[in-house]
mmCIF file of the N, C-alpha and C atoms, coordinates in Angstrom:
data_MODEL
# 
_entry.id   MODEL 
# 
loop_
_atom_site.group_PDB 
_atom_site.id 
_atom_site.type_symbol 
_atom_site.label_atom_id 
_atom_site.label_alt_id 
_atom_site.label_comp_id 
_atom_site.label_asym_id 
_atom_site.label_entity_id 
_atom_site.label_seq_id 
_atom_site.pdbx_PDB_ins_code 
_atom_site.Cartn_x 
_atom_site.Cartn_y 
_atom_site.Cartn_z 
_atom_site.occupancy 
_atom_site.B_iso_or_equiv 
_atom_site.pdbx_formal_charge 
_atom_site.auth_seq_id 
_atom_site.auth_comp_id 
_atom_site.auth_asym_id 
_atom_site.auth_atom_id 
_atom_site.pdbx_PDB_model_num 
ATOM 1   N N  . UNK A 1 1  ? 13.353  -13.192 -2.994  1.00 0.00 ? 1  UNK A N  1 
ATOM 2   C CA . UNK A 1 1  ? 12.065  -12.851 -3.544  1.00 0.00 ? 1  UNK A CA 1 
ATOM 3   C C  . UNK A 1 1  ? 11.619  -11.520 -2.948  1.00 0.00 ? 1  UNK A C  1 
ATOM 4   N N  . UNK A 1 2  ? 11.023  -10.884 -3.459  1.00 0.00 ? 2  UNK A N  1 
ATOM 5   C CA . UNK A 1 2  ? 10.220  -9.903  -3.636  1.00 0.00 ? 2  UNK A CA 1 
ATOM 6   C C  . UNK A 1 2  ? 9.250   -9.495  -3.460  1.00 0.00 ? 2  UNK A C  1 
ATOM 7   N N  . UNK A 1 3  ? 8.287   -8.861  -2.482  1.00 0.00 ? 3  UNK A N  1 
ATOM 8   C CA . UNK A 1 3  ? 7.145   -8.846  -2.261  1.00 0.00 ? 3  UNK A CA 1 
ATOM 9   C C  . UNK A 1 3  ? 6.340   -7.224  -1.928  1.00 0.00 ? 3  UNK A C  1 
ATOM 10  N N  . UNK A 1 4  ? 5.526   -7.101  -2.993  1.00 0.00 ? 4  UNK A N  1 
ATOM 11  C CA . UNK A 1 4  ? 5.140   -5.520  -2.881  1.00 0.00 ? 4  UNK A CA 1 
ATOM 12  C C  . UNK A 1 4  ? 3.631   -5.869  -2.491  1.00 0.00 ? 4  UNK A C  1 
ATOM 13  N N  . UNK A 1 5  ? 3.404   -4.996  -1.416  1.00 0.00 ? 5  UNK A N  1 
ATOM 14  C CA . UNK A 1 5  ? 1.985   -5.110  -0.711  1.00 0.00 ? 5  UNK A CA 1 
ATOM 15  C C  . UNK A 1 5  ? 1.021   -3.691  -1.055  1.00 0.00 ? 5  UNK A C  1 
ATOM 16  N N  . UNK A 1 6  ? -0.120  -4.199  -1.091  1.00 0.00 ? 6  UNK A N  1 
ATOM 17  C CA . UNK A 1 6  ? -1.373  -2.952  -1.515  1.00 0.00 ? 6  UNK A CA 1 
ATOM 18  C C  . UNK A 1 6  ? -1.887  -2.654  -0.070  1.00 0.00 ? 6  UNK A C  1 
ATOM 19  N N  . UNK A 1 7  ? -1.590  -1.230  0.364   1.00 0.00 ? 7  UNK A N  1 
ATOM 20  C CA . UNK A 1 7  ? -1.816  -0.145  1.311   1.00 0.00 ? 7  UNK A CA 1 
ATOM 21  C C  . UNK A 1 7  ? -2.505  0.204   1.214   1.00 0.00 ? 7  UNK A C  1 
ATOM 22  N N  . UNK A 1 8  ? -3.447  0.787   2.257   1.00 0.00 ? 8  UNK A N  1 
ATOM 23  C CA . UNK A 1 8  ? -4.478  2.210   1.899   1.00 0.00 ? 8  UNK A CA 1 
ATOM 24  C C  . UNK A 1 8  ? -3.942  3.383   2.823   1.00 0.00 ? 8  UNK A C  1 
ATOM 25  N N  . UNK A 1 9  ? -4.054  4.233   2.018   1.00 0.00 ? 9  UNK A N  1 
ATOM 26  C CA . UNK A 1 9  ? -3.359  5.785   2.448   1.00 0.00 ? 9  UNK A CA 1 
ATOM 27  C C  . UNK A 1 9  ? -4.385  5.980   3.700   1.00 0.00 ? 9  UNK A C  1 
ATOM 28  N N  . UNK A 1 10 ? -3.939  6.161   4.563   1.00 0.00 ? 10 UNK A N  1 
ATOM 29  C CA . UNK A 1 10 ? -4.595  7.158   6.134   1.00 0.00 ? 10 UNK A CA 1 
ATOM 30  C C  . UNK A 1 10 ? -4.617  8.687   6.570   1.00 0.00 ? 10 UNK A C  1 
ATOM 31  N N  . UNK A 1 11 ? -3.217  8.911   5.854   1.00 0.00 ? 11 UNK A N  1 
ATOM 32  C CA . UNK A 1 11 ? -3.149  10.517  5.661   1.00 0.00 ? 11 UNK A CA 1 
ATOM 33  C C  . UNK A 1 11 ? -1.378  10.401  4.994   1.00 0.00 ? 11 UNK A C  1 
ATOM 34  N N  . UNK A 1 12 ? -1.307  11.743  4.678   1.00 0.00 ? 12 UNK A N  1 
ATOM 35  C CA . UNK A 1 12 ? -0.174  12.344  3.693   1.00 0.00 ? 12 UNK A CA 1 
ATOM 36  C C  . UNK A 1 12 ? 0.586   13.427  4.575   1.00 0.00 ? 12 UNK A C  1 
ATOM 37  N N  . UNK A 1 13 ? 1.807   13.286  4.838   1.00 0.00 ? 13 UNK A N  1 
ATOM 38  C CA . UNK A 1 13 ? 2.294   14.892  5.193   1.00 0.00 ? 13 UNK A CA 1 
ATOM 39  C C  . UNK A 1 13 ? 3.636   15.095  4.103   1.00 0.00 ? 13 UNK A C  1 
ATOM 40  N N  . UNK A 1 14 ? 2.954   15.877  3.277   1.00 0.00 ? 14 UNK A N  1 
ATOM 41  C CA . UNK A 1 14 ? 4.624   16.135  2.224   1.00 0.00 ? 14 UNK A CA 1 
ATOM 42  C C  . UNK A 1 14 ? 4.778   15.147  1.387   1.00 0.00 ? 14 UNK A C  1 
ATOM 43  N N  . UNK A 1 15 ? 6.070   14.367  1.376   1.00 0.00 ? 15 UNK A N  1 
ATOM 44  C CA . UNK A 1 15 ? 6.450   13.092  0.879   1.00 0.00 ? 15 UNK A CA 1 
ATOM 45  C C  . UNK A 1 15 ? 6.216   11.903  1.679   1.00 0.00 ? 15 UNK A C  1 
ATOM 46  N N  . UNK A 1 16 ? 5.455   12.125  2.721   1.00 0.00 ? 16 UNK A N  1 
ATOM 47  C CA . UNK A 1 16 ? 5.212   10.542  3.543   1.00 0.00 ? 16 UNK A CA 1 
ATOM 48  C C  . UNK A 1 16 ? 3.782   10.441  4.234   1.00 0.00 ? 16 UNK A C  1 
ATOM 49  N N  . UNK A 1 17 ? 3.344   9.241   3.732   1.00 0.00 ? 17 UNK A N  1 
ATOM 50  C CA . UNK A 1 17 ? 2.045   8.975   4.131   1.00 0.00 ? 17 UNK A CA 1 
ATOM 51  C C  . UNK A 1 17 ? 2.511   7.828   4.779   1.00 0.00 ? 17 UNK A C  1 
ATOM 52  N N  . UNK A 1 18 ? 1.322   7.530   5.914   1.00 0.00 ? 18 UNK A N  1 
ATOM 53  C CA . UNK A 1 18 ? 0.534   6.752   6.928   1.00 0.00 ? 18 UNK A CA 1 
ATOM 54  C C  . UNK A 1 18 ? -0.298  6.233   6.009   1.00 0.00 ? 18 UNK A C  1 
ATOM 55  N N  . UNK A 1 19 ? 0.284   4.809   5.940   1.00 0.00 ? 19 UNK A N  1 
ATOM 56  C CA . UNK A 1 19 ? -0.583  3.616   5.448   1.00 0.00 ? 19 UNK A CA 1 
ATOM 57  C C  . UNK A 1 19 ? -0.953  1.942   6.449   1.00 0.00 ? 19 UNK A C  1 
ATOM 58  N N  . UNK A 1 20 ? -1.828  1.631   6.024   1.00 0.00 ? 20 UNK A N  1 
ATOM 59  C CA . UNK A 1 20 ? -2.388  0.600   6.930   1.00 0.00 ? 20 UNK A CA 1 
ATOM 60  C C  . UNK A 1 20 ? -2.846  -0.805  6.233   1.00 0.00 ? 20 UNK A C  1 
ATOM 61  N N  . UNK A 1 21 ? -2.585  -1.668  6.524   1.00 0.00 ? 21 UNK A N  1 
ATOM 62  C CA . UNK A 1 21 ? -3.121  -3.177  5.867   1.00 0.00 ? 21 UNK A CA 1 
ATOM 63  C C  . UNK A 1 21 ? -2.866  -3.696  7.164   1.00 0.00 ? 21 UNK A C  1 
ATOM 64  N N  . UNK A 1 22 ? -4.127  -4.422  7.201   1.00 0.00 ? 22 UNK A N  1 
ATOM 65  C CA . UNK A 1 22 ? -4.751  -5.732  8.352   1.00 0.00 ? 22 UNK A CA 1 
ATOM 66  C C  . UNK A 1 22 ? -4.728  -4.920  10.164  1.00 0.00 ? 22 UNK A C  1 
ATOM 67  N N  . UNK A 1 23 ? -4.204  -3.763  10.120  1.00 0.00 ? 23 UNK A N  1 
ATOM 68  C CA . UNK A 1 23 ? -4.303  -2.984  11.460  1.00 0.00 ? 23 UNK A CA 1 
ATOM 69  C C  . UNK A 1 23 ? -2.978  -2.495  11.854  1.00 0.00 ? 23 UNK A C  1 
ATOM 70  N N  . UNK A 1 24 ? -2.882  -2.717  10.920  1.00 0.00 ? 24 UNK A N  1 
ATOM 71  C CA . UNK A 1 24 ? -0.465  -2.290  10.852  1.00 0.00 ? 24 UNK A CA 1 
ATOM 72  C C  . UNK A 1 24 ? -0.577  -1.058  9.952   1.00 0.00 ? 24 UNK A C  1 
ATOM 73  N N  . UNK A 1 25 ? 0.337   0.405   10.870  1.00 0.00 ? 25 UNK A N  1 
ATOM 74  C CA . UNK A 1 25 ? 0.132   1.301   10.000  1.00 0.00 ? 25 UNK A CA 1 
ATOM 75  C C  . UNK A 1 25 ? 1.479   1.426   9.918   1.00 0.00 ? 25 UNK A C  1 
ATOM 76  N N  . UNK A 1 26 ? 2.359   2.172   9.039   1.00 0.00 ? 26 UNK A N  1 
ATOM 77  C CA . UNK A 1 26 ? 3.617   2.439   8.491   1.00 0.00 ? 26 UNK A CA 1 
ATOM 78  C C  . UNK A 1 26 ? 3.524   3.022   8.062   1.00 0.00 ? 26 UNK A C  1 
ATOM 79  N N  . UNK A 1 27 ? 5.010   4.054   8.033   1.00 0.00 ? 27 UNK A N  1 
ATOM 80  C CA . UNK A 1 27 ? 5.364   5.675   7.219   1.00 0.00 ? 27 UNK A CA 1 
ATOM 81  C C  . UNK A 1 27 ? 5.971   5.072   5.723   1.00 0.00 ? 27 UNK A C  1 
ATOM 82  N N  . UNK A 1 28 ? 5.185   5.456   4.365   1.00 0.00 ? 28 UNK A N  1 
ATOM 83  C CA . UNK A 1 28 ? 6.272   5.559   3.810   1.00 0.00 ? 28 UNK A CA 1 
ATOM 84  C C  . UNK A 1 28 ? 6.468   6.712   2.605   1.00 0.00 ? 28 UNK A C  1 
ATOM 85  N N  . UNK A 1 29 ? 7.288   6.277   1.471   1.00 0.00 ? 29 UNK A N  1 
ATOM 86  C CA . UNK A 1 29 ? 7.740   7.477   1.360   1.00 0.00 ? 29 UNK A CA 1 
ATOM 87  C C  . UNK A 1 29 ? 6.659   7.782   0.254   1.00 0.00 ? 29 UNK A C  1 
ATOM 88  N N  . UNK A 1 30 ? 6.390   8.742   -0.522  1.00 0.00 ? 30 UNK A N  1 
ATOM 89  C CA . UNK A 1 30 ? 5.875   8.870   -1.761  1.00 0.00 ? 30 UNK A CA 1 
ATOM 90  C C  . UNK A 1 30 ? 6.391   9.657   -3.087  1.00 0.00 ? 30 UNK A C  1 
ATOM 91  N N  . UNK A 1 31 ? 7.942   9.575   -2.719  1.00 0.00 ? 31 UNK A N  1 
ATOM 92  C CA . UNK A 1 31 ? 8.916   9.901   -3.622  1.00 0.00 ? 31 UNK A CA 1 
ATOM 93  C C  . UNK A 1 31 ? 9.045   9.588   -5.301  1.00 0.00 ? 31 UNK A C  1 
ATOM 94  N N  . UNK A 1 32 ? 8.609   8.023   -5.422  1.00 0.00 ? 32 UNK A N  1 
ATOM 95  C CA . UNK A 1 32 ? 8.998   7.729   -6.299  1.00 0.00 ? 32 UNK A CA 1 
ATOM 96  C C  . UNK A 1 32 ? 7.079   7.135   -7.412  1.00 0.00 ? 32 UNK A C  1 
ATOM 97  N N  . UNK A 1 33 ? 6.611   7.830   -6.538  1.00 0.00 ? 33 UNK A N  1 
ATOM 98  C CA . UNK A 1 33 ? 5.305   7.626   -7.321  1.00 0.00 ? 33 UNK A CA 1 
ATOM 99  C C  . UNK A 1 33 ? 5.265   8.775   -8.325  1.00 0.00 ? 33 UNK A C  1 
ATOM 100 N N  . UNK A 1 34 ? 4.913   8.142   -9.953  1.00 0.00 ? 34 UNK A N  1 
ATOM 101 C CA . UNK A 1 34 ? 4.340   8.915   -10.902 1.00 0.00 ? 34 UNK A CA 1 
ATOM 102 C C  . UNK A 1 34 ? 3.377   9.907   -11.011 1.00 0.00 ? 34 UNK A C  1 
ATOM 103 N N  . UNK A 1 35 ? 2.647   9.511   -9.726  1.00 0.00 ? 35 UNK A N  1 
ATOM 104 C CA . UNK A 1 35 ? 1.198   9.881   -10.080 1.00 0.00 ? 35 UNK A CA 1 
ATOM 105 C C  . UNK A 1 35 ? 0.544   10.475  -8.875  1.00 0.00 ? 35 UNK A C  1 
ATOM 106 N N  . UNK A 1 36 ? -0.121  11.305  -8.222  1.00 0.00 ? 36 UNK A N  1 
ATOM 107 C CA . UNK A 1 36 ? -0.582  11.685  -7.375  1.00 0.00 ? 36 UNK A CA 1 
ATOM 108 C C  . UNK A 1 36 ? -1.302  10.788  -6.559  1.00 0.00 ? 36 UNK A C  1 
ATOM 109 N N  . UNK A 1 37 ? -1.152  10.800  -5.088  1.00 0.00 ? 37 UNK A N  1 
ATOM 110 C CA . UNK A 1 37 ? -1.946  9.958   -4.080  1.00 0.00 ? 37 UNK A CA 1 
ATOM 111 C C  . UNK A 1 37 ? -2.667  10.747  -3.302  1.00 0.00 ? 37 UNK A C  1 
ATOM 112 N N  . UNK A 1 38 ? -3.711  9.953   -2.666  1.00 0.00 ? 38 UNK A N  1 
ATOM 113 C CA . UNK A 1 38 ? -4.896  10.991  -1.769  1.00 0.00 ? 38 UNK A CA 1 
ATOM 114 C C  . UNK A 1 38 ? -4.922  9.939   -1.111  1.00 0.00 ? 38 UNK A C  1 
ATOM 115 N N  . UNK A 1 39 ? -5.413  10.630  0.063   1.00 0.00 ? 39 UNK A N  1 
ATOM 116 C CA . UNK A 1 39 ? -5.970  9.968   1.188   1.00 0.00 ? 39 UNK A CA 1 
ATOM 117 C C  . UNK A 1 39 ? -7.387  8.760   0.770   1.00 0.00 ? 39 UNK A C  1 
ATOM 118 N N  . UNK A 1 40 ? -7.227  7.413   1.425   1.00 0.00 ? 40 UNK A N  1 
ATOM 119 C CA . UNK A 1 40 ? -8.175  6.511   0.915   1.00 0.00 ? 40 UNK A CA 1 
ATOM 120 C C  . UNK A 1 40 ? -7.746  5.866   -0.579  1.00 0.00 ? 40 UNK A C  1 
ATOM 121 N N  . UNK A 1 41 ? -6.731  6.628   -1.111  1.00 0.00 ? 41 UNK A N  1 
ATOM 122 C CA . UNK A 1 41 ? -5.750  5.274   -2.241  1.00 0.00 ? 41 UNK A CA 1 
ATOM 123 C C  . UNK A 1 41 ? -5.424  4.282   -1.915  1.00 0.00 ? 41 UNK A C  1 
ATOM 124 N N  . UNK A 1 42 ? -5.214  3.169   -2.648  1.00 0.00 ? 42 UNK A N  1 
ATOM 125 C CA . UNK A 1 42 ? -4.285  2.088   -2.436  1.00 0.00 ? 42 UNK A CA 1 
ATOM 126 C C  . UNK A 1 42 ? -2.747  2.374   -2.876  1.00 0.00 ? 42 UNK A C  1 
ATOM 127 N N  . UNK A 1 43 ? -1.965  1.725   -2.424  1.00 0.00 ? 43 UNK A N  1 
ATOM 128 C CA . UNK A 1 43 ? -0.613  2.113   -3.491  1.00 0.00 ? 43 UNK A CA 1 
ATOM 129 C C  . UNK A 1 43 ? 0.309   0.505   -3.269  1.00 0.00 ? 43 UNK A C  1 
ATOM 130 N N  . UNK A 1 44 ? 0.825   0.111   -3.937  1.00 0.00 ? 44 UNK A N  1 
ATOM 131 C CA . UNK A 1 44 ? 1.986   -0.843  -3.627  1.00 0.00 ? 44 UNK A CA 1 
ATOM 132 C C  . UNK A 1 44 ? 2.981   -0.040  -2.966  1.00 0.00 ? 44 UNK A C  1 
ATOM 133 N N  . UNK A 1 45 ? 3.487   -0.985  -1.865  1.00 0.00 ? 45 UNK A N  1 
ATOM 134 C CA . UNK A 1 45 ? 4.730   -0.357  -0.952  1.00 0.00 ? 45 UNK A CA 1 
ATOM 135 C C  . UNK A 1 45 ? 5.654   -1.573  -1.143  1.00 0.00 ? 45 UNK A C  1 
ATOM 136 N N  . UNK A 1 46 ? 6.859   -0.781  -1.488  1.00 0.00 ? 46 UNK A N  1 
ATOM 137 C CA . UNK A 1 46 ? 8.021   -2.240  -1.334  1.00 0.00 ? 46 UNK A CA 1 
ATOM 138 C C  . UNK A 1 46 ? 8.922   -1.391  -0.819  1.00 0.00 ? 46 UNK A C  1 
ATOM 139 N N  . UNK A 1 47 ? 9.615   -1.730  -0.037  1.00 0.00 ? 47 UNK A N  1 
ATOM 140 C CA . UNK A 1 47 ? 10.662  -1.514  0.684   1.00 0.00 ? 47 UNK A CA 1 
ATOM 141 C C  . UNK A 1 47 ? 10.753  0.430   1.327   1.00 0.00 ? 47 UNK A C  1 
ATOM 142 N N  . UNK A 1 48 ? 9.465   0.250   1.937   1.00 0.00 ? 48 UNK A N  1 
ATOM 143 C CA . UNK A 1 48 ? 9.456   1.452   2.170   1.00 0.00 ? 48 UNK A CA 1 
ATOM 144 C C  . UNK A 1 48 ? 8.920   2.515   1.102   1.00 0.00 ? 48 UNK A C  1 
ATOM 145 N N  . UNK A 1 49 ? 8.801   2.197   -0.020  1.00 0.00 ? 49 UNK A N  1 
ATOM 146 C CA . UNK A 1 49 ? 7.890   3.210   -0.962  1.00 0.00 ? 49 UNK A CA 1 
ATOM 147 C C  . UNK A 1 49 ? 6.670   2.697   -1.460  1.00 0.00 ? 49 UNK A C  1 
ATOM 148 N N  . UNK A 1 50 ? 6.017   3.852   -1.697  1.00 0.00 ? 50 UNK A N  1 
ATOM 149 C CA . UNK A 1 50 ? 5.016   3.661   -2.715  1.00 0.00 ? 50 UNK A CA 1 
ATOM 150 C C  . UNK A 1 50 ? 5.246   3.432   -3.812  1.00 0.00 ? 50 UNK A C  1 
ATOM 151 N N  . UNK A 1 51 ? 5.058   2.613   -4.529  1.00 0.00 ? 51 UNK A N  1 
ATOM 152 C CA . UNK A 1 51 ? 5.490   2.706   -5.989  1.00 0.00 ? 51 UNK A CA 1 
ATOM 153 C C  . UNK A 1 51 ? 4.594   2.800   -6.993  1.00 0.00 ? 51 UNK A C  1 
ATOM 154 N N  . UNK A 1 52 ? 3.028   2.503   -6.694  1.00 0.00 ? 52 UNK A N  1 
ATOM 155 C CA . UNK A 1 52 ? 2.176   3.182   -7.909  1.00 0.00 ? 52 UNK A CA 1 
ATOM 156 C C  . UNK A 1 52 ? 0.864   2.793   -7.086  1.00 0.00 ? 52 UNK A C  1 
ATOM 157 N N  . UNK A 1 53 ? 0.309   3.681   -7.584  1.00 0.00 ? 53 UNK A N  1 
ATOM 158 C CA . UNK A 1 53 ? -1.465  3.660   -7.215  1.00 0.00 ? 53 UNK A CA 1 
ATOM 159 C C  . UNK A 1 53 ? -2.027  2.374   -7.761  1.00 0.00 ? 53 UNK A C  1 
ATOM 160 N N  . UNK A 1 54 ? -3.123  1.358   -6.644  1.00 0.00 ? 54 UNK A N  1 
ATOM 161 C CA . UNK A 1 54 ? -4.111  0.601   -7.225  1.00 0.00 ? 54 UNK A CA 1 
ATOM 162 C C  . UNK A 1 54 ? -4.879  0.824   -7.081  1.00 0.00 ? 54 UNK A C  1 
ATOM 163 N N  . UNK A 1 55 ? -6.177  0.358   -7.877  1.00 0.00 ? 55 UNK A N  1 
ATOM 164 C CA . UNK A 1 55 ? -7.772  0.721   -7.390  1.00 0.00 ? 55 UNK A CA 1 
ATOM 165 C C  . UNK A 1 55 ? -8.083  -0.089  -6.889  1.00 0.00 ? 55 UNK A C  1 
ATOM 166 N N  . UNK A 1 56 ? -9.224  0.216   -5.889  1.00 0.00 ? 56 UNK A N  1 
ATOM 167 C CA . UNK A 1 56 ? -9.581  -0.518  -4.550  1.00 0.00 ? 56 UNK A CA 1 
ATOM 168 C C  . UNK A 1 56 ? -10.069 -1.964  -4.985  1.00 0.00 ? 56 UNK A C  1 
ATOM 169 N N  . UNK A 1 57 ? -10.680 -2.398  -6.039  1.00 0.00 ? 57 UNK A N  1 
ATOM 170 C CA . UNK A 1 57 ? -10.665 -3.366  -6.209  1.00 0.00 ? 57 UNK A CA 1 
ATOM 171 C C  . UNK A 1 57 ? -9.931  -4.439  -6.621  1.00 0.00 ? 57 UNK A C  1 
ATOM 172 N N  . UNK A 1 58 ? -8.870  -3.604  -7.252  1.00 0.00 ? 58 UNK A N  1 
ATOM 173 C CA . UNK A 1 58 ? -7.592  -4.888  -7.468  1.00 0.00 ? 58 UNK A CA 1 
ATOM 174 C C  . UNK A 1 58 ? -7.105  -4.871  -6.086  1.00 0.00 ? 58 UNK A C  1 
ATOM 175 N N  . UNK A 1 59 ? -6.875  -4.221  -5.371  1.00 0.00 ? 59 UNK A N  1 
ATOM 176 C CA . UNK A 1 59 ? -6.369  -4.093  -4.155  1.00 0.00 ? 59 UNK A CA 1 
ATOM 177 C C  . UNK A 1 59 ? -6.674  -5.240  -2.767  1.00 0.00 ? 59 UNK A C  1 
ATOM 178 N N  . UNK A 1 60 ? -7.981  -5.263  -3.248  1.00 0.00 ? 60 UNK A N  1 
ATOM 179 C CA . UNK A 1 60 ? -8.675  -5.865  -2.178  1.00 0.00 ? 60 UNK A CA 1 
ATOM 180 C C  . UNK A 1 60 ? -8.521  -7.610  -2.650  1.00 0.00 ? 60 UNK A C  1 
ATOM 181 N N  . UNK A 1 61 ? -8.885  -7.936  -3.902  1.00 0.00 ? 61 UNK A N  1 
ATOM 182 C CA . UNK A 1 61 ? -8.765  -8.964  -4.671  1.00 0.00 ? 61 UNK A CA 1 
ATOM 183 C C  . UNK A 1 61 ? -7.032  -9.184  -4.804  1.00 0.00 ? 61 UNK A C  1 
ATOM 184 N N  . UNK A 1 62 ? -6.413  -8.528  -4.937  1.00 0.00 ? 62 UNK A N  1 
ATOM 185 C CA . UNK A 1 62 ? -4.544  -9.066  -4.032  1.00 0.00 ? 62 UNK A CA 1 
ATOM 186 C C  . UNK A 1 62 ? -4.443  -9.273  -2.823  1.00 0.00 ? 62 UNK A C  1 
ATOM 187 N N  . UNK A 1 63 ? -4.813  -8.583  -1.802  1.00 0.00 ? 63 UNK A N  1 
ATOM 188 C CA . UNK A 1 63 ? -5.252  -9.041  -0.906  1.00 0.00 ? 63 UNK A CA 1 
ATOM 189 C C  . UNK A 1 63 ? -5.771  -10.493 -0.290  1.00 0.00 ? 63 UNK A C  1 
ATOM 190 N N  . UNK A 1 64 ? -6.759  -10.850 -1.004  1.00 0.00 ? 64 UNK A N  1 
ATOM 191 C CA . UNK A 1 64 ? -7.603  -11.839 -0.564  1.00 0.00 ? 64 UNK A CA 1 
ATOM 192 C C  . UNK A 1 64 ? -6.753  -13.101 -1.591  1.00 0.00 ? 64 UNK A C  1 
ATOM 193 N N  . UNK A 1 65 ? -5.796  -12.705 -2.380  1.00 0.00 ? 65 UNK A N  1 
ATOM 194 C CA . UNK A 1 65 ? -5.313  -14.032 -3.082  1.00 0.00 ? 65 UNK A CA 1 
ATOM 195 C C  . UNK A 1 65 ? -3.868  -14.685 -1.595  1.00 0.00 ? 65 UNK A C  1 
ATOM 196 N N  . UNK A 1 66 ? -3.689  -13.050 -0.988  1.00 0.00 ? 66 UNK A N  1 
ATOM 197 C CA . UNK A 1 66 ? -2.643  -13.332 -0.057  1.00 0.00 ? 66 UNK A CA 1 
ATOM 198 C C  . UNK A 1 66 ? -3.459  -14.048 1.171   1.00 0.00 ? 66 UNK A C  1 
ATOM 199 N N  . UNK A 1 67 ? -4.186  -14.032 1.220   1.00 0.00 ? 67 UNK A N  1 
ATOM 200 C CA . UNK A 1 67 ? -4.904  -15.149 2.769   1.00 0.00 ? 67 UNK A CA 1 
ATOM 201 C C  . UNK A 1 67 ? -4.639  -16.435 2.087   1.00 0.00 ? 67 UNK A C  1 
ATOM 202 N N  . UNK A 1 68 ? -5.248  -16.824 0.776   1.00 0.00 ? 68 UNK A N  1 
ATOM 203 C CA . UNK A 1 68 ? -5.151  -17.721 0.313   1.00 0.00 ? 68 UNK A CA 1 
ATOM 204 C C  . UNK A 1 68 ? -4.008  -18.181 0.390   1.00 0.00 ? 68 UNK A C  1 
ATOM 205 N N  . UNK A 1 69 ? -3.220  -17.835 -0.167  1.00 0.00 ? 69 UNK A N  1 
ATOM 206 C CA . UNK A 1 69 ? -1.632  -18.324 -0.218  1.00 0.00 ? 69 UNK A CA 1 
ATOM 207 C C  . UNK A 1 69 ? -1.006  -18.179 0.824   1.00 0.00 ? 69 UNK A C  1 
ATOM 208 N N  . UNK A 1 70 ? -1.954  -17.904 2.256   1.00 0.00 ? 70 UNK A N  1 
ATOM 209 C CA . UNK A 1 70 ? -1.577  -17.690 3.755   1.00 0.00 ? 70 UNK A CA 1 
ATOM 210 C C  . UNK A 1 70 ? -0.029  -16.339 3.751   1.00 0.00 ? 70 UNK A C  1 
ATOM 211 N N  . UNK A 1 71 ? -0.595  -15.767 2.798   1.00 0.00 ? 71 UNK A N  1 
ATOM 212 C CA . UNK A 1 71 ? 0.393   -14.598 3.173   1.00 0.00 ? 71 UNK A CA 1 
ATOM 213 C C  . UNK A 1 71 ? -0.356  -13.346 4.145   1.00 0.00 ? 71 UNK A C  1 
ATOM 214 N N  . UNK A 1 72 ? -1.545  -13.625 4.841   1.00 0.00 ? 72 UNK A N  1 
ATOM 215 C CA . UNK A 1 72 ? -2.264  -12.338 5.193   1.00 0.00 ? 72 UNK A CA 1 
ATOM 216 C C  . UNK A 1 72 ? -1.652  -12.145 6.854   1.00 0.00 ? 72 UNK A C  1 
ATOM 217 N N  . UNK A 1 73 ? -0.587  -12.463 6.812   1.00 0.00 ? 73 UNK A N  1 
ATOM 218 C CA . UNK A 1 73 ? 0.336   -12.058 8.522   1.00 0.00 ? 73 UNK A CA 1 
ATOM 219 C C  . UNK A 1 73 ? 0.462   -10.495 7.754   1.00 0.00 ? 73 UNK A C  1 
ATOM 220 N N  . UNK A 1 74 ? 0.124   -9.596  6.804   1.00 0.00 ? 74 UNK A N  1 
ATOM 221 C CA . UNK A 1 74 ? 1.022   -8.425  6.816   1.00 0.00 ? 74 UNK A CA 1 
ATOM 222 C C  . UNK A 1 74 ? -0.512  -7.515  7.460   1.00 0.00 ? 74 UNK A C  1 
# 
């Protein structure tokens, strides 16, 4: 299984941003995103990439379905 998590961008250098969920920050890449990211985006990260921008409210509301389903260790 498969599991892509909603990030919020912290900062950008080039192709790799500093992202953070629950107090865990991680490099990843922003190679394979369509679409431009800024600082304070959400993005899905799977396996080390970004793979597309969310807005903060779906973001937060995936989020909060993952406590529920006791996935909020990330």
């Amino acid at each position: 299984m498969c599991l892509a998590i909603p990030m919020e961008i912290k900062s950008i250098d080039g192709p790799v941003a500093n992202v953070e969920i629950s107090g865990v920050t991680k490099q990843v890449r922003l190679d394979l995103m369509s679409e431009e990211a800024s600082v304070g985006d959400y993005v899905i990260v799977h396996a080390g990439f970004a793979i597309s921008r969310l807005d903060r409210e779906q973001a937060l509301e995936t989020l909060e379905i993952f406590k529920e389903l006791r996935l909020d260790a990330f």
